[in-house]
N, C-alpha and C positions, 0 to 999 in steps of 0.2 A: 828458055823463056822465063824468065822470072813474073811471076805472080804480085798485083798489087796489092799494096797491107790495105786489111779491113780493119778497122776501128771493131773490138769485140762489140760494145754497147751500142752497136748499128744494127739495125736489125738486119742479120747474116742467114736466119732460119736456124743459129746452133743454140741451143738452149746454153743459158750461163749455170754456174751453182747456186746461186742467189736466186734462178729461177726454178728448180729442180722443187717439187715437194712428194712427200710421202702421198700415198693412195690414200682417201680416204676409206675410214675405216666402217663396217656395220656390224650392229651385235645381233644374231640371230635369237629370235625370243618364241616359247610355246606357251599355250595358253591353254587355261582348265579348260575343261567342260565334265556334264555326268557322263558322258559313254566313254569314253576315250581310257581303256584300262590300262593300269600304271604298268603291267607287265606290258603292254605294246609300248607304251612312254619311252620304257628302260632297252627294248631292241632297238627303236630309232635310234635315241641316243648312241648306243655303240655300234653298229651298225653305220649311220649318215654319219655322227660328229665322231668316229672313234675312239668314245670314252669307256674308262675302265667300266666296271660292274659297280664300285663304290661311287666313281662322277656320275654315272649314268643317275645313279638313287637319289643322291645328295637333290641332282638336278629334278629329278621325279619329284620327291617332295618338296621343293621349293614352288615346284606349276601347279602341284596339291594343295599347297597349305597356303599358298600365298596370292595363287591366282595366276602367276609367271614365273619363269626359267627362264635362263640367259644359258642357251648351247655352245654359243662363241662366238667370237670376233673374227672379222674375214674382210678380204677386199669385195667391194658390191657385185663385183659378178659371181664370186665363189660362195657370196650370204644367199643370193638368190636363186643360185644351182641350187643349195641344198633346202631351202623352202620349198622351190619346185618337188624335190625327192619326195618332203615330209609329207605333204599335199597329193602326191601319186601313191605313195606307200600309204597312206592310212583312207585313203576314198576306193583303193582296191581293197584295203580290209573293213571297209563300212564303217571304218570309223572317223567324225568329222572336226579332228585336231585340225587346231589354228595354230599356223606356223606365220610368224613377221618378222619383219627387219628391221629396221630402226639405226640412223646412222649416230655413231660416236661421236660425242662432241670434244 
């Protein structure tokens, strides 16, 4: 049995290339406060974001001296799995880091 032709640009339910786009993307971002000690900063860091011991610092004092850290970029469900983590890991150690996401423009 032969099958009738579809016209691609009909709507068939196949997605075209022209319709295809990238994920949006989010930066995961930490914020100062006084309790939040830089050595717990710098385990999160490698530990959730798997950065070395030098990215983990860099990023440490950038949320020190600047007020914010940028952890990394991620598709939004993988930004906000790891805000959940930051948010679990530091309210079990009493400490009340602010973890956000913020999407990429």
């Amino acid at each position: 049995m032969t099958r009738p032709y579809v016209d691609p640009r009909e709507d068939s339910g196949l997605l075209l290339d022209s319709e295809l786009r990238e994920p949006r993307r989010f930066r995961v971002l930490l914020h100062n406060d006084d309790y939040t000690t830089m050595e717990f900063v710098i385990a999160v860091l490698r530990e959730i974001f798997h950065k070395t011991q030098e990215e983990a610092t860099a990023v440490m004092l950038s949320v020190h001296e600047k007020g914010i850290g940028q952890c990394g970029v991620y598709t939004h469900e993988i930004a906000e799995t790891k805000v959940t983590q930051v948010h679990t890991r530091a309210r079990r150690a009493g400490f009340p880091l602010k973890c956000t996401l913020e999407e990429v423009e």
